[in-house]
C-alpha positions as CSV (number, residue, x, y, z in Angstrom):
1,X,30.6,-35.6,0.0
2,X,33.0,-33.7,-2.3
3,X,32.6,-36.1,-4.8
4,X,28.8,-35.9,-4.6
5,X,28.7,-32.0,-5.1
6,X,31.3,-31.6,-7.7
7,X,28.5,-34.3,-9.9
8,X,25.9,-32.0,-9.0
9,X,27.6,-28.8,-9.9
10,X,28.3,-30.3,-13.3
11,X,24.9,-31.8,-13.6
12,X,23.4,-28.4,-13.1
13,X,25.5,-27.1,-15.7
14,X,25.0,-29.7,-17.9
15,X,21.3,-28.8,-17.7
16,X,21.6,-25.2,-18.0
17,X,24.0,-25.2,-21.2
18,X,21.3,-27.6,-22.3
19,X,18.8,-25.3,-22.0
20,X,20.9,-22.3,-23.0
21,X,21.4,-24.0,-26.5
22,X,17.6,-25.0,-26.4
23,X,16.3,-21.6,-26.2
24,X,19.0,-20.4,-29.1
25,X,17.5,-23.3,-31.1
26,X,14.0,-23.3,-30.5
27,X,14.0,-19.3,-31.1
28,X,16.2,-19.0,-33.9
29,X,14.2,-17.6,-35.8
30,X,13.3,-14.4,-33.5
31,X,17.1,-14.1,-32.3
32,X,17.3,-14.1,-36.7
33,X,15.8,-11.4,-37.2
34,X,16.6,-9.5,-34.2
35,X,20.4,-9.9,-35.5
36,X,19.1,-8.9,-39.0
37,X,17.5,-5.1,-37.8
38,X,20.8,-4.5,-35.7
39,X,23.2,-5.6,-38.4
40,X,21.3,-3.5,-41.0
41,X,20.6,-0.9,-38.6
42,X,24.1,0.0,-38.0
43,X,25.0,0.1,-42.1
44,X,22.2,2.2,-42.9
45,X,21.0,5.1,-40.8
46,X,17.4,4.8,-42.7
47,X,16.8,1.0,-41.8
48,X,15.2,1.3,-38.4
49,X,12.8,4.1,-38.8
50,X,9.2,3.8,-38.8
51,X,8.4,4.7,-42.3
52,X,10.7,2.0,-43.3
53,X,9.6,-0.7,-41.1
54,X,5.8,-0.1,-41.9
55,X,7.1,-0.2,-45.2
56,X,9.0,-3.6,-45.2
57,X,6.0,-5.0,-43.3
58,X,3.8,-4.0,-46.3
59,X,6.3,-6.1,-48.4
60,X,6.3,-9.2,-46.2
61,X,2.5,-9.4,-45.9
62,X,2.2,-10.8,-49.0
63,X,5.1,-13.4,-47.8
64,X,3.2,-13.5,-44.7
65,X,-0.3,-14.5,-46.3
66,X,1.1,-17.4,-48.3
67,X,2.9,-19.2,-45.9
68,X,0.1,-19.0,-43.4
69,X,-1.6,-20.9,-45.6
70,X,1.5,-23.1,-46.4
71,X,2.1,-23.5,-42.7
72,X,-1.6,-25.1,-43.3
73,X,-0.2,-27.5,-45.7
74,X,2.8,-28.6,-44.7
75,X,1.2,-29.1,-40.8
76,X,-0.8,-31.7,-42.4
77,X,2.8,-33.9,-44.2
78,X,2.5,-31.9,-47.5
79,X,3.7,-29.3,-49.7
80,X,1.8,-27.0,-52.4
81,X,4.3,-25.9,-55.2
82,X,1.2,-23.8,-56.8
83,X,0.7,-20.6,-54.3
84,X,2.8,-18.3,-56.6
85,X,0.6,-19.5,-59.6
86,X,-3.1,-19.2,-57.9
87,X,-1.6,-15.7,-56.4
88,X,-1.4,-14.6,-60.3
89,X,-4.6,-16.0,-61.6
90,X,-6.0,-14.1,-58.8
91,X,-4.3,-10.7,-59.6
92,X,-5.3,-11.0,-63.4
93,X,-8.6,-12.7,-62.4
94,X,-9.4,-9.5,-60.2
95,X,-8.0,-7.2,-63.3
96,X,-9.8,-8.1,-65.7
97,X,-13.3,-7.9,-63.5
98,X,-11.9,-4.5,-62.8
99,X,-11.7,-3.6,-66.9
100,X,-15.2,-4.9,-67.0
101,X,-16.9,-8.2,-67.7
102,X,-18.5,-7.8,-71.4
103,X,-21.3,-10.2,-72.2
104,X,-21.7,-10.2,-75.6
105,X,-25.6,-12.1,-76.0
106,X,-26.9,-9.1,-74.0
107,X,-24.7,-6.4,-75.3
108,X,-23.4,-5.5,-71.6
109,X,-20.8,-4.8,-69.8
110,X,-20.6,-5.1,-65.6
111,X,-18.8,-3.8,-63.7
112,X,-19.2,-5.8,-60.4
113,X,-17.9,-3.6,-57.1
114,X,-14.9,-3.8,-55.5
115,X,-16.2,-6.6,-52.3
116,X,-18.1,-8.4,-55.6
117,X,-14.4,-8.7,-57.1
118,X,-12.6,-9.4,-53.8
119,X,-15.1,-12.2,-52.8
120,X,-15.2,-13.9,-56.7
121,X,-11.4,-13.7,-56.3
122,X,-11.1,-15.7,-53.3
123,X,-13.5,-18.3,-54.1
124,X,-11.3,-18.9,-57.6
125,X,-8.7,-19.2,-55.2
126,X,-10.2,-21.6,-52.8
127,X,-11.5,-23.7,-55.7
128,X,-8.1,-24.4,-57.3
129,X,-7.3,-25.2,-54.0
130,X,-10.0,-27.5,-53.7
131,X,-8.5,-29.3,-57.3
132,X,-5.2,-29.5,-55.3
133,X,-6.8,-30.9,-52.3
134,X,-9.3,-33.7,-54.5
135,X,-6.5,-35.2,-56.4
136,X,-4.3,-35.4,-53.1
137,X,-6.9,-36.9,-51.0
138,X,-9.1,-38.7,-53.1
139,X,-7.0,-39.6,-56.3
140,X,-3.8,-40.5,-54.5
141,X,-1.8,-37.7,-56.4
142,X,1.6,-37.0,-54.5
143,X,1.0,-33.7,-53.3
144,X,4.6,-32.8,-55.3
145,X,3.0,-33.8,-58.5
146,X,-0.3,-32.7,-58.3
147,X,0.6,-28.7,-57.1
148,X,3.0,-28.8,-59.7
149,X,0.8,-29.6,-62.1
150,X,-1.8,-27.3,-61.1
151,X,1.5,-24.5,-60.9
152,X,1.4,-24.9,-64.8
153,X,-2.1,-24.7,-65.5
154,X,-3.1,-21.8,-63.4
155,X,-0.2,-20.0,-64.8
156,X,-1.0,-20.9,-68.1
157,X,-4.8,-20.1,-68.0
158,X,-3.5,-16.6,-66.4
159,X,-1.6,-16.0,-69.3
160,X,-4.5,-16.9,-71.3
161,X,-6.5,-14.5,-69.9
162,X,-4.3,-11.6,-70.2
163,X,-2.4,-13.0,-73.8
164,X,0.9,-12.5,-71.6
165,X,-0.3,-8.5,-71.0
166,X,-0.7,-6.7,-67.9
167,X,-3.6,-5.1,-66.9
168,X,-2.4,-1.3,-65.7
169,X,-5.3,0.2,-65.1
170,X,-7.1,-1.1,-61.8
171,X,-8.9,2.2,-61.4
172,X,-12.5,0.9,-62.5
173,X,-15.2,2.6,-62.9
174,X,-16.2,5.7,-60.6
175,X,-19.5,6.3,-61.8
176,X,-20.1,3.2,-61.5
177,X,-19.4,2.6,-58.0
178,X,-16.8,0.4,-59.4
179,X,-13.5,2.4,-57.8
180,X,-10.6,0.4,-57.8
181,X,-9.0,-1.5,-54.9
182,X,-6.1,0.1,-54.3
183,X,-6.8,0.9,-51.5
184,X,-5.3,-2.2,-50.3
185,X,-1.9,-1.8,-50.9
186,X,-1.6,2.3,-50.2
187,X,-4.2,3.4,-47.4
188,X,-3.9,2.9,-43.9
189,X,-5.6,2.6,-40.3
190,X,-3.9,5.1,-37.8
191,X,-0.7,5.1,-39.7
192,X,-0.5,1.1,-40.3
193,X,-0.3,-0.1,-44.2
194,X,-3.8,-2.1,-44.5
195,X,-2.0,-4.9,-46.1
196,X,-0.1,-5.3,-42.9
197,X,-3.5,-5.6,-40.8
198,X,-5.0,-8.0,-42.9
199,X,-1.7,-10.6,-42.3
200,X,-2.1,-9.7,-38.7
201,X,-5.9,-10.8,-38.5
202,X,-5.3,-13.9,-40.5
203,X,-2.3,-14.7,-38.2
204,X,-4.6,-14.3,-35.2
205,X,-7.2,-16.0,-36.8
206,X,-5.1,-19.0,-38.1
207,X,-3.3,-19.1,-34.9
208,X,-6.3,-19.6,-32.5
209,X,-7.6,-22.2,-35.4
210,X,-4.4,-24.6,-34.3
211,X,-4.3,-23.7,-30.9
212,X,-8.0,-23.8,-29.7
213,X,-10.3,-25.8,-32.4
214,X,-10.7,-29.5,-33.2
215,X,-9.0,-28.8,-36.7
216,X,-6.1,-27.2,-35.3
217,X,-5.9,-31.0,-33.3
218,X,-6.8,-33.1,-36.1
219,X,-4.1,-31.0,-38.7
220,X,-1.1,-31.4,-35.8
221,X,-2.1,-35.5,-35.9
222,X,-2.6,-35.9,-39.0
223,X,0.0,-34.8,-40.1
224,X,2.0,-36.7,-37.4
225,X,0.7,-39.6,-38.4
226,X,-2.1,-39.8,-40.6
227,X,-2.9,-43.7,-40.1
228,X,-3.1,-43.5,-36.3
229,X,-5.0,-40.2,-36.8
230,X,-7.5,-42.3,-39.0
231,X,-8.0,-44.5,-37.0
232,X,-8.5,-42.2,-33.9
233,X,-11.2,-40.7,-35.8
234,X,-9.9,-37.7,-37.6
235,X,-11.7,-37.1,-40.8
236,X,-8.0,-36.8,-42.3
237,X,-9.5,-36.8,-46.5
238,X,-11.6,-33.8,-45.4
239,X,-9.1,-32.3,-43.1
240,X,-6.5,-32.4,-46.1
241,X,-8.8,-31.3,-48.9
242,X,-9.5,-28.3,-46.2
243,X,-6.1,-27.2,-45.8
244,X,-5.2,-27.3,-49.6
245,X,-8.8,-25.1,-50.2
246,X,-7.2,-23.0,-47.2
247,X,-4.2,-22.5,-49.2
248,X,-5.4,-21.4,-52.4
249,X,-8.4,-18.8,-51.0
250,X,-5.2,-17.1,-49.3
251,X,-2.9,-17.0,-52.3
252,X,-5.7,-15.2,-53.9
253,X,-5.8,-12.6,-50.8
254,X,-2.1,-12.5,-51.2
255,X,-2.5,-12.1,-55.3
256,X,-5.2,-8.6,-54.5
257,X,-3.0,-7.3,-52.0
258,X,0.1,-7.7,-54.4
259,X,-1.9,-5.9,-57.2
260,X,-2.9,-3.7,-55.1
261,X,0.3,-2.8,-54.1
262,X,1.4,-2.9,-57.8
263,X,-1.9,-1.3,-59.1
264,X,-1.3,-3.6,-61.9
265,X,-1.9,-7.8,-62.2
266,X,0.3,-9.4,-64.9
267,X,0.3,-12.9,-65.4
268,X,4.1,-13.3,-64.5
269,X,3.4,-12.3,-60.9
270,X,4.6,-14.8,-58.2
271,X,6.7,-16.4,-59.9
272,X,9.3,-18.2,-57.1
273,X,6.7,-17.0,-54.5
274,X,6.1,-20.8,-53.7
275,X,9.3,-20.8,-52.5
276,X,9.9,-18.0,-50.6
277,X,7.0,-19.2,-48.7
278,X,8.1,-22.5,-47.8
279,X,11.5,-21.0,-46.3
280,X,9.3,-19.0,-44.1
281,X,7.7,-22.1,-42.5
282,X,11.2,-23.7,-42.3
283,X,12.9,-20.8,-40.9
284,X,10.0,-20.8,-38.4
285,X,10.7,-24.1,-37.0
286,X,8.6,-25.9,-38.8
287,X,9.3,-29.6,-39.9
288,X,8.8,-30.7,-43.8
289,X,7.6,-34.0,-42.7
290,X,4.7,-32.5,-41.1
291,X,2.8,-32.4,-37.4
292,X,5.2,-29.7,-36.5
293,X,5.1,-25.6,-36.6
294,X,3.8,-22.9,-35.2
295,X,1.4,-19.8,-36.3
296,X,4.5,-17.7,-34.3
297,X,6.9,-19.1,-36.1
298,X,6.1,-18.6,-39.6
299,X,5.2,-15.0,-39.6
300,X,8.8,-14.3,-37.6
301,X,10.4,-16.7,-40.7
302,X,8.2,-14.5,-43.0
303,X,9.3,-11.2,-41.6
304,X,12.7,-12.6,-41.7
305,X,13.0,-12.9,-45.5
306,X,11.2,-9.9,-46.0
307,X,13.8,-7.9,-43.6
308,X,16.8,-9.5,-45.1
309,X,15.8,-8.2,-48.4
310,X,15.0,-5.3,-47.9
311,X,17.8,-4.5,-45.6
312,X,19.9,-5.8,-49.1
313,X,18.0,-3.5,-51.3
314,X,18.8,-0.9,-48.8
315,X,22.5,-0.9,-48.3
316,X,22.8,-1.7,-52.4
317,X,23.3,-5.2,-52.6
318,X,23.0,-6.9,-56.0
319,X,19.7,-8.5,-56.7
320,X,22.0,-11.6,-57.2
321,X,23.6,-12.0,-54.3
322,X,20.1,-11.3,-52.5
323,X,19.2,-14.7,-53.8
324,X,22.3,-16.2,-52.7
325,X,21.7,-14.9,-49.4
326,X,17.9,-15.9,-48.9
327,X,19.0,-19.4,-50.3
328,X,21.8,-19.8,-47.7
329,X,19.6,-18.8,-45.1
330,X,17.1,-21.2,-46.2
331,X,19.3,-24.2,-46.3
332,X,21.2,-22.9,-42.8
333,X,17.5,-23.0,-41.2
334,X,16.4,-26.8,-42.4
335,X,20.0,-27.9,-41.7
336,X,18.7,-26.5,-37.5
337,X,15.4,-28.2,-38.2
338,X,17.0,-31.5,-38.3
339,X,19.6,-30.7,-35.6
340,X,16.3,-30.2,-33.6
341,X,13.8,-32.6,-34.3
342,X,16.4,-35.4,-35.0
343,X,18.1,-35.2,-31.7
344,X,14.6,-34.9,-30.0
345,X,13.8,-37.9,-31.9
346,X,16.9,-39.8,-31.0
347,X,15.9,-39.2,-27.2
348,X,12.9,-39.7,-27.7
């Protein structure tokens, strides 16, 4: 009898270390960046104040945007390496609508309004999305090779645009009705940054997309397993060309709210964006090889980058190590991703 409760006293802890080091693993990325505002909190006094927080959430909702639509991507078993480029097209794109559009064979020049610009904007973004997602689904293209090809080209058609300028002057026309969308990146609904409102509703709106739609159900299996999902029915060629159009309409929300922010749209913009983007889908528990992550997960990996640097900004860290740092993290985060799904495979 002694025997039989000293097993079951083990057993029981067994279990509860289990799920002790389950809950640490499975919300690492919230017990992140709770660590992160203490740790930064206590080395500067001006870290965890409201102004400051509404103001680092400003900077991670351009994060924030792109790797929703990453999350998108890389839910469905692939990656998209051109974000940062289609977020700069965008931003120049938007400029130069905002300098005017001359038409020489009439001898005019529009000025389209601000919702004219936003709207053109995002359909150039969900069109070079759409390239991505054709030569994916239909051509074959590794999705490696064919974002990285359309990385070059939309950068270089950006710089085209601009001759390697910056447009500075985002004001448009007043008189025209034409006045600028700054407003964007500086007003603000009862004290909260716009920018910061417009990741929230795309989180909720992504989020209830993979929790409560068919899509949501065909992305998580096909990106499990794409053969099985064929051959369950999903529509996986449209499913994929859907995410990748996904992907590039939101780089080109995240490109207006960066210039925005900026009030300026240089073809440079972005540039490592791609990256940052994919850590925050990693750091949220997502798995590279697809059919796993969460809407959750990804904004608390985005708002985990976007804390850490700030908080090193903040405190005076070189720009350097920052990038030392966010790499570290990075490679600490898909180093727990395998510790996680590999041992759940493994039991499995």
């Amino acid at each position: 009898m002694s025997a039989a409760t000293t097993t079951a006293a083990a057993n029981g802890k067994k279990k509860a270390d289990f799920s002790i080091g389950r809950l640490l693993l499975e919300g690492r990325a919230f017990f992140a960046l709770i660590a992160i505002i203490v740790v930064f909190s206590l080395l500067s006094p001006n870290y965890l104040t409201v102004s400051n927080l509404l103001i680092m959430s400003s900077h991670v909702a351009i994060y924030g945007i792109l790797a929703i639509g990453m999350l998108l991507v890389i839910l469905n078993g692939g990656i998209d390496l051109s974000v940062g480029s289609i977020l700069a097209l965008a931003g120049v794109s938007a400029g130069a609508m905002m300098q005017g559009l001359q038409i020489e064979a009439m001898g005019v020049i529009l000025y389209p309004p601000v919702w004219a610009v936003v709207v053109l904007t995002c359909v150039l973004g969900a069109l070079v999305g759409a390239v991505n997602g054709v030569l994916i689904s239909v051509f074959k293209v590794p999705a490696f090779v064919a974002t990285l090809g359309v990385m070059y080209v939309a950068r270089g058609v950006a710089l085209l645009m601009t001759n390697g300028l910056t447009y500075n002057n985002l004001s448009g026309r007043p008189e025209l009705g034409n006045t600028g969308f700054d407003w964007l990146g500086f007003n603000r609904i009862a004290g909260v940054p716009i920018s910061v409102i417009v990741l929230a509703v795309l989180a909720i709106i992504g989020g209830l997309m993979l929790s409560r739609s068919s899509f949501g159900r065909w992305l998580y299996a096909s990106g499990g397993n794409e053969r099985a999902a064929e051959l369950s029915g999903v529509p996986t060629r449209r499913v994929k060309i859907t995410v990748y159009t996904l992907s590039g309409m939101l780089s080109a929300v995240a490109g207006l709210v960066l210039a925005s922010q900026l009030t300026s749209a240089g073809p440079t913009a972005g540039v490592t964006y791609e990256l940052t983007a994919i850590a925050a889908v990693v750091i949220g528990g997502a798995a590279l090889t697809g059919g796993r992550g969460t809407m959750r997960g990804t904004m608390l990996g985005a708002f985990v980058i976007g804390f850490l640097s700030d908080g090193l900004v903040i405190i005076g860290v070189s720009s350097y190590w920052q990038t030392v740092f966010t790499g570290a993290v990075i490679v600490l985060a898909v180093l727990l991703n395998s510790l996680q799904y590999g041992r759940g495979g493994r039991k499995g």
